[in-house]
C-alpha positions in Angstrom: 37.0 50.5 9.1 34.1 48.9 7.3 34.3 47.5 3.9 31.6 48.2 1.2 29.3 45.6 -0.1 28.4 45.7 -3.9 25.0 46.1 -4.1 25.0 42.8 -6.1 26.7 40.4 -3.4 24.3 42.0 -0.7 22.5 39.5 1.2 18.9 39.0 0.0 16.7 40.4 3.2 13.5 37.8 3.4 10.3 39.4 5.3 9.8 36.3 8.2 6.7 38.0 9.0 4.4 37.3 5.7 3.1 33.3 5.2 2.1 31.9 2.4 -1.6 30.6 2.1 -2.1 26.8 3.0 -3.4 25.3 0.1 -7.4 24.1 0.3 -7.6 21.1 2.3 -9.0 18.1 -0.1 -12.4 16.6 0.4 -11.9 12.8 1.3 -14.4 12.1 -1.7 -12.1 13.7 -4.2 -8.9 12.1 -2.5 -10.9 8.4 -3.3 -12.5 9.0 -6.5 -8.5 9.9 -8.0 -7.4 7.0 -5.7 -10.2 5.0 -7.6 -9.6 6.2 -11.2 -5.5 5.8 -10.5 -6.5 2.3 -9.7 -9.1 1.9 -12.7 -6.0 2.7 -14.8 -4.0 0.0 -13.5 -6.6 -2.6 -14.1 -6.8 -1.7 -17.4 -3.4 -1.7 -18.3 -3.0 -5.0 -16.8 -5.1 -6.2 -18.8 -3.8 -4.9 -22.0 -0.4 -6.6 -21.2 -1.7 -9.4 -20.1 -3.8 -9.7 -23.4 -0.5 -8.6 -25.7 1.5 -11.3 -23.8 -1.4 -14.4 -24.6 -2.1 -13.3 -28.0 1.4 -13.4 -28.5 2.4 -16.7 -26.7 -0.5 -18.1 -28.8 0.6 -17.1 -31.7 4.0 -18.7 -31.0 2.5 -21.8 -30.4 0.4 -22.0 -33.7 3.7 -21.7 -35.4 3.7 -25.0 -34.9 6.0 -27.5 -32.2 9.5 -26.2 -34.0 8.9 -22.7 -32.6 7.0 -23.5 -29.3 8.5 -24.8 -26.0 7.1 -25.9 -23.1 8.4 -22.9 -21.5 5.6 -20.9 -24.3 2.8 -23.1 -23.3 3.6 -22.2 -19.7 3.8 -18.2 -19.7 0.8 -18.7 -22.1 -1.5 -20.6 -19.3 -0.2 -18.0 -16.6 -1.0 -15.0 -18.8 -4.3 -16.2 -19.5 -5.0 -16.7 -15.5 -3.7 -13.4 -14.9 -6.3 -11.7 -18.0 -9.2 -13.2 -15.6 -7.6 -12.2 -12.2 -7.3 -8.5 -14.0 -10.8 -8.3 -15.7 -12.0 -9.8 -12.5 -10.1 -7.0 -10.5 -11.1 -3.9 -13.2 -14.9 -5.3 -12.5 -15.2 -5.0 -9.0 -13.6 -1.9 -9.3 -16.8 -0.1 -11.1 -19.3 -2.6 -9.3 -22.4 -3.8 -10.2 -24.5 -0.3 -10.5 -21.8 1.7 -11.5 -22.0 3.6 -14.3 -19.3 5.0 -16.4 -18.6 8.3 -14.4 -18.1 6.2 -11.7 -21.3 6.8 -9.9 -24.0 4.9 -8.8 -26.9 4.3 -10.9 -30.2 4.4 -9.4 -32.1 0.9 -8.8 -34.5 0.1 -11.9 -37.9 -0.5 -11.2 -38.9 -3.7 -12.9 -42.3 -3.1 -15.1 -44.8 -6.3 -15.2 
């Protein structure tokens, strides 16, 4: 003898035979240019931080020698270095023809 099953605890039947569409396969030069404008983000926030971090050190240390420390002199001298390693790194990012988009400019012709 066979027990009915509410219609609402009846298992869910799935159709195996339909697939879903693969998404679109990415172009490698859309996978680098978001790889490249993830990475001109990061440059520029380091920068920014870096830049927060010295301006605030150095105002800390013209409060005068009561309110600096030699520990403040320090973290000010290593956030400076790091504000050159990140501009340095956010400029090679764009390179020396690079435009804003991100593209290369053609060469310019020099006029005499």
């Amino acid at each position: 003898m066979t027990v009915p099953v509410p219609l609402s605890r009846a298992p869910a039947r799935t159709n195996t035979t339909q697939t879903t569409p693969a998404a679109p396969a990415k172009s490698p030069a859309a996978v680098r240019g978001k790889a490249i404008k993830r990475e001109r983000t990061a440059a520029k926030n380091a920068m920014v931080v870096t830049l927060g971090l010295l301006v605030y050190t150095g105002t800390v240390l013209a409060g005068g020698r009561r309110h600096s420390s030699d520990l403040t002199r320090k973290v000010h001298l290593g956030a400076g270095i790091a504000l050159m390693g990140a501009a340095y790194w956010h400029a090679t990012l764009y390179g020396p023809n690079a435009n804003r988009s991100g593209t290369a400019r053609p060469a310019r012709e020099d006029t005499p």
